[in-house]
C-alpha positions as a printed NumPy array, in Angstrom:
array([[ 12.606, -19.988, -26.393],
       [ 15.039, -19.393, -23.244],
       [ 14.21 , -22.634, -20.959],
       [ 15.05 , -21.646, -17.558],
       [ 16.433, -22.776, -14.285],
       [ 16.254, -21.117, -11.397],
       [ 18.293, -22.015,  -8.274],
       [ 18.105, -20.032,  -4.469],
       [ 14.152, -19.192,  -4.003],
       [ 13.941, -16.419,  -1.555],
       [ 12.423, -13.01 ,  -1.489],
       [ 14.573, -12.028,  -4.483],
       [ 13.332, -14.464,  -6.477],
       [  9.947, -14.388,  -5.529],
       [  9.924, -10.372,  -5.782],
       [ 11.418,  -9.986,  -8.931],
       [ 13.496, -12.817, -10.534],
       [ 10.351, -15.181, -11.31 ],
       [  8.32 , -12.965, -12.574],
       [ 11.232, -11.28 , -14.5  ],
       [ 11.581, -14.754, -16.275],
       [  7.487, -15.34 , -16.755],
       [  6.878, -11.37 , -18.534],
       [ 10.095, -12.24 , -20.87 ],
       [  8.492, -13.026, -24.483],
       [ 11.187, -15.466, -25.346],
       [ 11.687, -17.176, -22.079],
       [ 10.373, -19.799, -19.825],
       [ 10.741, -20.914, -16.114],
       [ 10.891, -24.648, -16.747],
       [ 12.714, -25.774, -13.729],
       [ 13.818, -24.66 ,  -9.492],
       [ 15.616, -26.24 ,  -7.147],
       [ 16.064, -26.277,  -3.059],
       [ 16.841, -28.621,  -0.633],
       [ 14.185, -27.088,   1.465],
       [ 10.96 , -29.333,   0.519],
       [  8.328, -26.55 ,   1.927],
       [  9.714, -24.35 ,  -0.106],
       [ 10.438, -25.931,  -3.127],
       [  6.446, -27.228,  -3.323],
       [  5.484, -23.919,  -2.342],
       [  7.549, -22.105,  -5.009],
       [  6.629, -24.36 ,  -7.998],
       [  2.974, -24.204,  -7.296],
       [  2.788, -20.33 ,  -7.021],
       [  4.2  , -19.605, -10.003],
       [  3.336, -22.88 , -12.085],
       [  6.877, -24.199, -12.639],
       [  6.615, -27.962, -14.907],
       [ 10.472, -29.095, -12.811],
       [ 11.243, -29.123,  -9.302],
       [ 14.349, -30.278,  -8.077],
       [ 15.431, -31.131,  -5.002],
       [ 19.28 , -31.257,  -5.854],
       [ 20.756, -28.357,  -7.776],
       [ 22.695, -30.695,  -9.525],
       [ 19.813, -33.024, -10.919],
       [ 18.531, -29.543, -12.425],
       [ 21.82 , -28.783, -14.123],
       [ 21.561, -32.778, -15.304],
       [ 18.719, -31.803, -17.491],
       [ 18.87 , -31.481, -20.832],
       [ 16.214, -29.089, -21.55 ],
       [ 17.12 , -26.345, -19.385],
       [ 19.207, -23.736, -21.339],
       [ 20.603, -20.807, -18.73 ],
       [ 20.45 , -21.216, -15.031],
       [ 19.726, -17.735, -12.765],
       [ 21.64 , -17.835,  -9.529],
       [ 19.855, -16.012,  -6.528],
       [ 21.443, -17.753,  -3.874],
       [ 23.745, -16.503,  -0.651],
       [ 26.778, -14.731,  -2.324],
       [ 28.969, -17.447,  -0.782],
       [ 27.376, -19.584,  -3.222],
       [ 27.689, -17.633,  -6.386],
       [ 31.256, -18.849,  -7.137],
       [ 30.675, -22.49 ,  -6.653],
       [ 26.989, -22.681,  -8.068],
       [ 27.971, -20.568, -11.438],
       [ 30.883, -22.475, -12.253],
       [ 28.904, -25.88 , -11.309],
       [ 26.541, -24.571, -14.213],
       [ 28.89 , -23.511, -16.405],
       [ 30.528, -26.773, -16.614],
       [ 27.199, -28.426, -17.122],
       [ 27.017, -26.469, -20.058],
       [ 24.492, -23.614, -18.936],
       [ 24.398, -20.374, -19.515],
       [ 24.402, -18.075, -16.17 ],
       [ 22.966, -15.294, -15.179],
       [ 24.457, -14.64 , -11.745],
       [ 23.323, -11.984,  -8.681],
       [ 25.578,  -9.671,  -7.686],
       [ 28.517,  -9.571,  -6.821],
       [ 29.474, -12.562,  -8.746],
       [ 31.863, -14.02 ,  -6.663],
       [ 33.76 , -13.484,  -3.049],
       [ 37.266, -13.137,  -4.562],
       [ 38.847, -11.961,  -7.215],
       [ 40.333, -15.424,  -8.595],
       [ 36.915, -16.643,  -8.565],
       [ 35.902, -14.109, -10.845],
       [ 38.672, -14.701, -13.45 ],
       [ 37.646, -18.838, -13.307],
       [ 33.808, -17.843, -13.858],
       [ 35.362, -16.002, -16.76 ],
       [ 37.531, -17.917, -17.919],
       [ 35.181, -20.985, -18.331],
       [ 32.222, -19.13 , -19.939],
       [ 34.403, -17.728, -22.83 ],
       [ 36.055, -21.167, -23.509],
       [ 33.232, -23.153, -23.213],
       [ 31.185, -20.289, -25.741],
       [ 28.778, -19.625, -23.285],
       [ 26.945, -16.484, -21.693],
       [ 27.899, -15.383, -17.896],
       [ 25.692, -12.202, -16.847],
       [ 25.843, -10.537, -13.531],
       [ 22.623,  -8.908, -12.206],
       [ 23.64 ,  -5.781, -11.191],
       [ 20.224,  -3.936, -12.461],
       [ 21.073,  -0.434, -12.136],
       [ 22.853,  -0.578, -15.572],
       [ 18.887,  -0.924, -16.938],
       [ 17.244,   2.806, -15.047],
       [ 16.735,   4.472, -17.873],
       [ 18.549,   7.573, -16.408],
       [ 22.125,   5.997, -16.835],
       [ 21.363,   6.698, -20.735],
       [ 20.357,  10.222, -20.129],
       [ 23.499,  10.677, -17.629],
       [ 25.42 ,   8.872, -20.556],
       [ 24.062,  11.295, -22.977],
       [ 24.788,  14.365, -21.195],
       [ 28.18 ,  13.527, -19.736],
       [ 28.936,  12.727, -23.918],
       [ 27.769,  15.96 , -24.978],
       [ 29.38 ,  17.75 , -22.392],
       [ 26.384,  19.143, -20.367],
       [ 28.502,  19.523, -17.493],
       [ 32.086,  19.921, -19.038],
       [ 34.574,  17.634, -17.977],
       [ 33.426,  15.472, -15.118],
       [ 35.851,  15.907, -12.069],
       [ 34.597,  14.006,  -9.343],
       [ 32.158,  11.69 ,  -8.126],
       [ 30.275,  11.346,  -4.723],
       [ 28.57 ,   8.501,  -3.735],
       [ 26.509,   7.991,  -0.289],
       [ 24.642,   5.522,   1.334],
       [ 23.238,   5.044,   4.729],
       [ 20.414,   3.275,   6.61 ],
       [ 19.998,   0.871,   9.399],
       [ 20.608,  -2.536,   9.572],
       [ 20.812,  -5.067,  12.342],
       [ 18.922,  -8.097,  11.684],
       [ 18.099, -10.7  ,  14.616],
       [ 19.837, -14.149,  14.465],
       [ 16.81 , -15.518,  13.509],
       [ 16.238, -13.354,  10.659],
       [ 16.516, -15.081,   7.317],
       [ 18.801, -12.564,   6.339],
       [ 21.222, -12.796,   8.832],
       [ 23.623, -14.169,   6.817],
       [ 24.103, -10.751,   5.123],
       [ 26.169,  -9.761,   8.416],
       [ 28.18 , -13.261,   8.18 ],
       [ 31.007, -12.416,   6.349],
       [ 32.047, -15.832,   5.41 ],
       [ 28.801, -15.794,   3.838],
       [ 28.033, -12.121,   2.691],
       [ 31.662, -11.056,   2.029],
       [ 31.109,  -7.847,   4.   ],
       [ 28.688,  -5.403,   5.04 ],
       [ 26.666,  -2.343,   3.487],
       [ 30.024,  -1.995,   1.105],
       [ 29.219,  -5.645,  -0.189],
       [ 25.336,  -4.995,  -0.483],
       [ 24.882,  -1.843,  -1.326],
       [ 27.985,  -0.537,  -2.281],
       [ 28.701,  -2.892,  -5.139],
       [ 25.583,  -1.639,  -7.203],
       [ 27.261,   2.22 ,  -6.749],
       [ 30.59 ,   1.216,  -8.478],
       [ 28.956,  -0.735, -11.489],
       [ 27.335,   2.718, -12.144],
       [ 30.127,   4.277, -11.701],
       [ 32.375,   1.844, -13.458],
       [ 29.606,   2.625, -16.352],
       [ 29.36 ,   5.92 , -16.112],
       [ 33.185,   7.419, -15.839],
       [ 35.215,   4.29 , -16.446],
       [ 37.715,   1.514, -14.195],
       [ 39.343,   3.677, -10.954],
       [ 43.265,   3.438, -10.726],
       [ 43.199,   3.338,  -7.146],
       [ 41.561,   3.192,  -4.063],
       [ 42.08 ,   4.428,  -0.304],
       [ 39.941,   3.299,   2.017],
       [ 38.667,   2.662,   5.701],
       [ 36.304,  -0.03 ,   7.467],
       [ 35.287,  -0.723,  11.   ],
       [ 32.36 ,  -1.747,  12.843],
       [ 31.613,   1.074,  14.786],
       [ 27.91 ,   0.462,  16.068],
       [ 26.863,  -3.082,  15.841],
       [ 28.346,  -6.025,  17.164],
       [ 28.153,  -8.398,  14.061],
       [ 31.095,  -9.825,  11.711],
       [ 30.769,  -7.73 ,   8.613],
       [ 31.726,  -3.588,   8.778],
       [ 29.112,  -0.973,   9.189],
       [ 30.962,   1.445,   7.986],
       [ 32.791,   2.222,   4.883],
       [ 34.346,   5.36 ,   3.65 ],
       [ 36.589,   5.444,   0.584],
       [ 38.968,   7.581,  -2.197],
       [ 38.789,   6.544,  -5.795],
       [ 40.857,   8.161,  -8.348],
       [ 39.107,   8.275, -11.445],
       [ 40.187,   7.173, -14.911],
       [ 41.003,  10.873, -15.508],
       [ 42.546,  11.767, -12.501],
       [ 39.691,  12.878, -10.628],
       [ 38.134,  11.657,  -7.313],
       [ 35.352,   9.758,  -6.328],
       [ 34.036,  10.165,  -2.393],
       [ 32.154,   7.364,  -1.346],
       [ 30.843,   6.438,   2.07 ],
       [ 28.272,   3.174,   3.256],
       [ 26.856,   3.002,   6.717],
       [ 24.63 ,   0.01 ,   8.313],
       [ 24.475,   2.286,  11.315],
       [ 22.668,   5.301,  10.922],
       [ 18.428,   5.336,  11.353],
       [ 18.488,   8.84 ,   9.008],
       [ 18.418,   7.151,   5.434],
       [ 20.155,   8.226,   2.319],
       [ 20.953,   6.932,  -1.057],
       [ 22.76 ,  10.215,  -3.361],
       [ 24.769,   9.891,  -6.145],
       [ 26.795,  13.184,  -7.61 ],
       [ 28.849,  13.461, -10.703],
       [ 30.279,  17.142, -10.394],
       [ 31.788,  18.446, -13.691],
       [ 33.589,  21.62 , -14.774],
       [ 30.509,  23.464, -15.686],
       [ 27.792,  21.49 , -14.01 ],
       [ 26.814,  19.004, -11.695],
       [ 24.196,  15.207, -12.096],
       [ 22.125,  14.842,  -9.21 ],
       [ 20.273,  11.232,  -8.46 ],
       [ 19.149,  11.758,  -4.914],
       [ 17.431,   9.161,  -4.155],
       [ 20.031,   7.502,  -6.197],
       [ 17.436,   4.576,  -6.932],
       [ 14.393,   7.106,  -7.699],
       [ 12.821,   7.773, -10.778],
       [ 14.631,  11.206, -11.18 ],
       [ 17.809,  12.943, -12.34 ],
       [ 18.825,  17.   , -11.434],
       [ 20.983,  18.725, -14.166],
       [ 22.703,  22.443, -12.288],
       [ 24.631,  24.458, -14.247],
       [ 25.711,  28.288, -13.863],
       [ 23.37 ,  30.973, -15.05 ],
       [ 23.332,  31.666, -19.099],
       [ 23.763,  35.434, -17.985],
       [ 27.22 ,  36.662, -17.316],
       [ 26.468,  38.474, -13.844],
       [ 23.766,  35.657, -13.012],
       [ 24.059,  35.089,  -9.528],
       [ 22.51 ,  30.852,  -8.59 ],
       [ 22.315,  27.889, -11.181],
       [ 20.14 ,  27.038, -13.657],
       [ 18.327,  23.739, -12.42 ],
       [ 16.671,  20.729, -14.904],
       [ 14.708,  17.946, -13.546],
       [ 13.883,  15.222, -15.658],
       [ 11.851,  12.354, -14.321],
       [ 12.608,   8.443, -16.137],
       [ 10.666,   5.937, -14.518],
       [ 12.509,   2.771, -13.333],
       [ 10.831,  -0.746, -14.344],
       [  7.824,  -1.376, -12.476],
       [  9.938,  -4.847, -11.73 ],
       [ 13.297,  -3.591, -11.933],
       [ 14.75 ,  -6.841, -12.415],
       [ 12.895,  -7.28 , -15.775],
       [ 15.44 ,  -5.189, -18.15 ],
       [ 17.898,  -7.438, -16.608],
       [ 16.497, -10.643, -17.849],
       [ 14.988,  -9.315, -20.874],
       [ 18.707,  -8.166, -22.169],
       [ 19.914, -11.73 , -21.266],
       [ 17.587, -13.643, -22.837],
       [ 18.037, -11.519, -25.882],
       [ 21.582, -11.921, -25.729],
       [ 21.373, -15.933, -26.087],
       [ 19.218, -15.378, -29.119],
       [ 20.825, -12.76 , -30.919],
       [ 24.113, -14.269, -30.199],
       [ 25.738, -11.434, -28.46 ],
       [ 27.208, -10.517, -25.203],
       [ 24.756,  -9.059, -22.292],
       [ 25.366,  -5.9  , -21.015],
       [ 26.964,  -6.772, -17.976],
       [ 29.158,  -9.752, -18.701],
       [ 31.14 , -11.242, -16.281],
       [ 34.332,  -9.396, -17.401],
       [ 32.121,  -5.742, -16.014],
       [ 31.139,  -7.782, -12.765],
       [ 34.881,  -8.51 , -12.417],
       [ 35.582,  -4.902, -12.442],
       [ 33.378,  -4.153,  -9.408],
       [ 34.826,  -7.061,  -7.404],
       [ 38.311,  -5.901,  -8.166],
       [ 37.078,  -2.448,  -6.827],
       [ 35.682,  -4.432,  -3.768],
       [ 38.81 ,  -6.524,  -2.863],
       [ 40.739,  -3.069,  -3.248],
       [ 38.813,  -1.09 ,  -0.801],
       [ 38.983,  -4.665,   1.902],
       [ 43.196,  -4.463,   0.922],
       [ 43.463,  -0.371,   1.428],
       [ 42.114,  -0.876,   4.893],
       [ 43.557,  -3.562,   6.042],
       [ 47.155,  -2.165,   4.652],
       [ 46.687,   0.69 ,   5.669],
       [ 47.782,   2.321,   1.979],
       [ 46.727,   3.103,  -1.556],
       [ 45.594,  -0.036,  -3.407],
       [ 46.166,   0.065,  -7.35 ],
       [ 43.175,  -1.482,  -9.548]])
């Protein structure tokens, strides 16, 4: 049995993380923590939970809790992963794992010396249509895959008093929709067509009037020399979430990228076909899509083997993230 701890109790964790923890088999929620008394009561009572600590640190102090989930601000990822880490905890951390890049390689560095597990929780890794993309990319559905393109926009503009305000803070948040949304789009590209070699890339904040960007467009060169087009937006009130791989004899479709569906085109089988030949197949997502995520870790710990994303594939994404921040900044290509 996986003992739990769970630190940073908001909608994330009431949504999906808690109940990801309760439906796993092997696993138990033994223990919470938050300074915030209301919510600490209020949390433990709804969903039964034996421990709850006011100071973080008290929770890592006990014995009997084996892996610690960290749902907190991402400013706090860094400092509350390592913190467990060093307690001797295994972590399971949201995403993206850490605000810089040397952060990343600590939280590395100290799970593989100490022998313990570091997961991020970028989910997306568990839709069961990365497999079938995986499959068909393998077998060459669509030949050789030549480019990628990636899109995301919606709008966002929270009030100060919003809760989730600190998502346009970038001391807190790191950035804007490139840091939130974006970072899910390169794990599954990172998973799907390998590490980029380089990035271009442009931010400004062209609508709102808050810290963070809300609006990023950038270049990727691909592992094989092709490109990857991706754009992220906070400032448009016409939603859209499309992800394209577009290969030599066929294109991948996921629009919406988070939907339960995936569209295969490829040419006509007759020579003088004029069109495409178009496959939908439908692969529902986790009712709780957070559940895959915590069912692999747990399993992990008792099988003694790595998660799927460990905290070397998180890594990759934030090295893609610092990249994009550097290309605009510099004004030039960015290696990775």
């Amino acid at each position: 049995m996986i003992r739990w701890g769970l630190v940073g109790l908001g909608d994330i964790s009431n949504k999906r993380v808690a109940p990801a923890i309760l439906a796993q088999p092997d696993s138990a929620l033994l223990a919470v923590a938050s300074p915030f008394p209301e919510e600490l009561a209020a949390f433990a009572r709804k969903f039964a939970v034996e421990r709850a600590y006011p100071e973080y640190g008290s929770m890592l102090a006990d014995p009997d809790v084996d892996a610690v989930y960290v749902a907190t601000p991402i400013h706090l990822h860094y400092p509350m992963a390592l913190q467990a880490l060093r307690a001797g905890k295994h972590v399971l951390v949201e995403k993206p794992m850490a605000m810089k890049n040397e952060e990343c390689e600590t939280l590395v560095r100290e799970s593989r010396e100490r022998g313990l597990h570091l997961g991020v929780a970028y989910f997306r890794r568990f839709f069961p249509k990365m497999r079938e993309i995986r499959r068909l990319i393998d077998e060459g559905a669509i030949g050789e895959p030549v480019a990628a393109r990636i899109v995301f926009h919606s709008w966002y503009d929270p009030a100060k008093e919003d809760p989730k305000h600190w998502r346009v803070e970038k001391a807190k948040s790191g950035g804007g929709p490139l840091w939130d949304m974006g970072c899910h789009k390169f794990d599954m590209l990172v998973a799907l067509l390998g590490m980029p070699k380089s990035v271009s890339a442009r931010m400004s904040t062209q609508t709102h009037s808050y810290e963070v960007e809300d609006s990023c467009s950038a270049v990727l060169e691909l592992a094989n020399g092709g490109h990857a087009l991706a754009a992220f937006h906070w400032n448009s009130r016409v939603w859209s979430d499309e992800f394209v791989i577009l290969g030599t004899r066929g294109k991948i479709v996921l629009d919406p990228c988070d939907g339960d569906t995936l569209t295969l085109e490829v040419p006509p089988k007759a020579l003088k076909g004029m069109g495409k030949e178009v496959t939908t197949v439908t692969l529902p997502n986790a009712a709780n899509v957070h559940a895959p995520l915590v069912d692999d870790f747990a399993r992990a710990l008792l099988e003694g083997r790595d998660p799927l994303v460990t905290g070397e594939e998180g890594f990759r994404t934030n090295r893609i993230l610092e990249g994009i921040e550097r290309s605009s900044d510099e004004g030039r290509r960015i290696a990775l």
